[in-house]
C-alpha positions as CSV (number, residue, x, y, z in Angstrom):
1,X,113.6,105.1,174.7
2,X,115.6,106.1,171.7
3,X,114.4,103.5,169.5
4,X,110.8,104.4,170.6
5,X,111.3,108.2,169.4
6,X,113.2,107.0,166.0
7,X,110.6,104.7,164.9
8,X,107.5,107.1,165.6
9,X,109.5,109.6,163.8
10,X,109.8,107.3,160.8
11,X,106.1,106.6,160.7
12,X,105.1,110.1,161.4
13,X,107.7,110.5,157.9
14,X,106.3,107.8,155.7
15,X,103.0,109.7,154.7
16,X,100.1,108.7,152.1
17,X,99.8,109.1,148.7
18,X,97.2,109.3,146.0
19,X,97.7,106.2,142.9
20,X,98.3,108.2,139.3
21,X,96.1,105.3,138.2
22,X,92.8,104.3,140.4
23,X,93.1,108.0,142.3
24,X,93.0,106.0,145.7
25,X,94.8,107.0,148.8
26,X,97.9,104.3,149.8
27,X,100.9,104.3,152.2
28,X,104.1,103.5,149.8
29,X,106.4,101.1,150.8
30,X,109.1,102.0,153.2
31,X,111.7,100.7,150.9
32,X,110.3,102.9,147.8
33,X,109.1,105.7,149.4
34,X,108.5,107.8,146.0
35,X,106.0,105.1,145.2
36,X,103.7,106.8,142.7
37,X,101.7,103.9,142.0
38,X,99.7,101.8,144.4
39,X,100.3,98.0,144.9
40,X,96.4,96.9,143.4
41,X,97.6,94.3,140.8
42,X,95.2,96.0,138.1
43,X,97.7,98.5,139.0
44,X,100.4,97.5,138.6
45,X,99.3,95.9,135.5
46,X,98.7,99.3,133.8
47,X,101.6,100.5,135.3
48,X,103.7,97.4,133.2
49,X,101.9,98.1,130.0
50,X,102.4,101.8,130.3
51,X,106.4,101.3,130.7
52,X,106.2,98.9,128.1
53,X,104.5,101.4,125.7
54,X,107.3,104.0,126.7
55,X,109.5,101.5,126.3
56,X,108.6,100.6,122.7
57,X,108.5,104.7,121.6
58,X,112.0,105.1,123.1
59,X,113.5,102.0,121.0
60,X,111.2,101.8,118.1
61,X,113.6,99.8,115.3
62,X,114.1,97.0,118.0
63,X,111.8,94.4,116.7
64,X,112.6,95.1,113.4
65,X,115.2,92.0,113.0
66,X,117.8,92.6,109.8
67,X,117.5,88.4,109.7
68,X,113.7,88.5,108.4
69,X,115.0,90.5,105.2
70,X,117.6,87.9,104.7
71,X,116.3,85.5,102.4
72,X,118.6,82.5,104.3
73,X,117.2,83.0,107.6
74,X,114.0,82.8,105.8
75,X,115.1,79.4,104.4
76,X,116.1,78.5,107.5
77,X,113.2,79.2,109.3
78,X,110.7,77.3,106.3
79,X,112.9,74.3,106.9
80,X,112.9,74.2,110.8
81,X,109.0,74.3,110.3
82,X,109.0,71.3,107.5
83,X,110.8,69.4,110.4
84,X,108.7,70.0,112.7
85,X,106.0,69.2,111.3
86,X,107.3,65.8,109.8
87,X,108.1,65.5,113.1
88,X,104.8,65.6,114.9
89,X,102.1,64.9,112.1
90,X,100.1,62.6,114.4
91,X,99.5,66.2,116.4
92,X,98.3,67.9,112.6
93,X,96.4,64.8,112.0
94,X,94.3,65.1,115.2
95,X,94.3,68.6,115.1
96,X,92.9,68.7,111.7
97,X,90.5,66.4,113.0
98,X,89.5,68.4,115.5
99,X,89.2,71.5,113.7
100,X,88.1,70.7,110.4
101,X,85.0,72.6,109.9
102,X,87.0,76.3,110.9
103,X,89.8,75.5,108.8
104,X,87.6,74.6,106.1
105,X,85.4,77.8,106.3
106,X,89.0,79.6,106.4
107,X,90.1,78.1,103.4
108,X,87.5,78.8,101.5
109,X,87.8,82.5,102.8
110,X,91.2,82.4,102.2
111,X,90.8,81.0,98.3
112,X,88.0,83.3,97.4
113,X,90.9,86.4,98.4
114,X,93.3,84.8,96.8
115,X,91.3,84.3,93.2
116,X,90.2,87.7,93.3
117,X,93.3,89.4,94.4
118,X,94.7,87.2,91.0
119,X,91.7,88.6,89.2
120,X,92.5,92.3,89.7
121,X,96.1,91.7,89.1
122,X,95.4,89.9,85.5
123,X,93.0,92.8,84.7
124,X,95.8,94.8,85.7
125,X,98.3,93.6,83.5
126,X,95.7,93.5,80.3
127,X,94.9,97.1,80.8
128,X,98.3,98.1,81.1
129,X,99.1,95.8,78.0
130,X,96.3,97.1,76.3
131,X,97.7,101.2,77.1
132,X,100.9,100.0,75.9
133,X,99.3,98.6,72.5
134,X,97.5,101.6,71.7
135,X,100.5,103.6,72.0
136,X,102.3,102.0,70.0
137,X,99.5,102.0,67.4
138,X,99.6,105.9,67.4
139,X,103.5,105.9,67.1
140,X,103.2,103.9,63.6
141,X,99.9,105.7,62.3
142,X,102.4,109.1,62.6
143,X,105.1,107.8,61.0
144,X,107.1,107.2,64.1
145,X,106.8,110.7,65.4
146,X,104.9,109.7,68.7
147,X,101.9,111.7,69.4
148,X,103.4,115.6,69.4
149,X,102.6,115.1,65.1
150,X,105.9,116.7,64.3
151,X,106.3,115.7,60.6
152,X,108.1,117.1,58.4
153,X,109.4,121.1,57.7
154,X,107.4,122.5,54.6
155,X,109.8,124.4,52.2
C-alpha cells in the first residue's frame, strides 16, 4: 500500500511543460525534471545549435589557432597535402575526369579575378609612381624647396 501512495504522489509531482522552442505541451523526463526543452529531434536540434552558438560567444579566440600564423606549420601542412596527393593521383585523375567541365568553368572564373585583381594592383603602382614623379618634379623646379616656395630672404 505504501508503494501504491509514493508512486501516485510522484506522478501527481512530475507535471507538464510547455517547449521554449515548438510552444508544445510535454511531460519532462523523470530523470531531468527541469526539462525546458521537449524531446522532438527538430528540437533538440535547435536546442544543439543554440548551445553551440553560446558556446562560440562565450570562447570566441578558440578557433583562432596560433599554428596557422606560423609560417612552419604552414609548410608543414603544404607538404602533407603534396603527399597526399602524390599519393592517390589515380583518385585526382578520375576525379578530374569526372568533373572537368565545373572545374573548367571555375578556372576560368577564377583567372579572370585573378588578372583583374593584377590589373588594379599595376594601375595602382603606376599612379602611385606617377604622384611620386610629379613631386619630385616640383621639388627641382623650386630649387629644392618642396612646394611651401620658401626661397630666399630679400635684404
Amino acid at each position: 500500500m505504501v508503494d501504491e501512495n509514493s508512486s501516485e504522489l510522484h506522478a501527481s509531482k512530475r507535471e507538464g511543460c510547455i517547449c521554449e522552442i515548438c510552444h508544445k505541451y510535454f511531460l519532462p523526463n523523470k530523470y531531468h525534471p527541469n526539462q525546458k526543452i521537449c524531446s522532438s529531434l527538430e528540437c533538440q536540434y535547435q536546442r544543439q545549435l543554440n548551445n553551440m552558438k553560446k558556446w562560440r560567444n562565450r570562447n570566441p579566440k578558440y578557433f583562432r589557432y596560433r599554428e596557422a600564423r606560423d609560417g612552419s606549420w604552414k609548410a608543414t601542412c603544404r607538404e602533407r597535402s603534396r603527399k597526399w596527393r602524390e599519393k592517390h593521383s589515380d583518385y585526382l585523375k578520375l576525379y578530374r575526369q569526372e568533373n572537368r567541365d565545373r572545374h573548367r568553368s571555375y578556372m576560368r572564373e577564377y583567372m579572370r579575378a585573378y588578372r583583374k585583381r593584377k590589373e588594379a594592383e599595376k594601375k595602382a603602382n603606376e599612379n602611385k609612381n606617377a604622384n611620386g614623379l610629379q613631386q619630385n618634379d616640383n621639388i627641382e623646379k623650386n630649387g629644392g624647396q618642396g612646394s611651401s616656395g620658401g626661397g630666399s630672404i630679400p635684404e
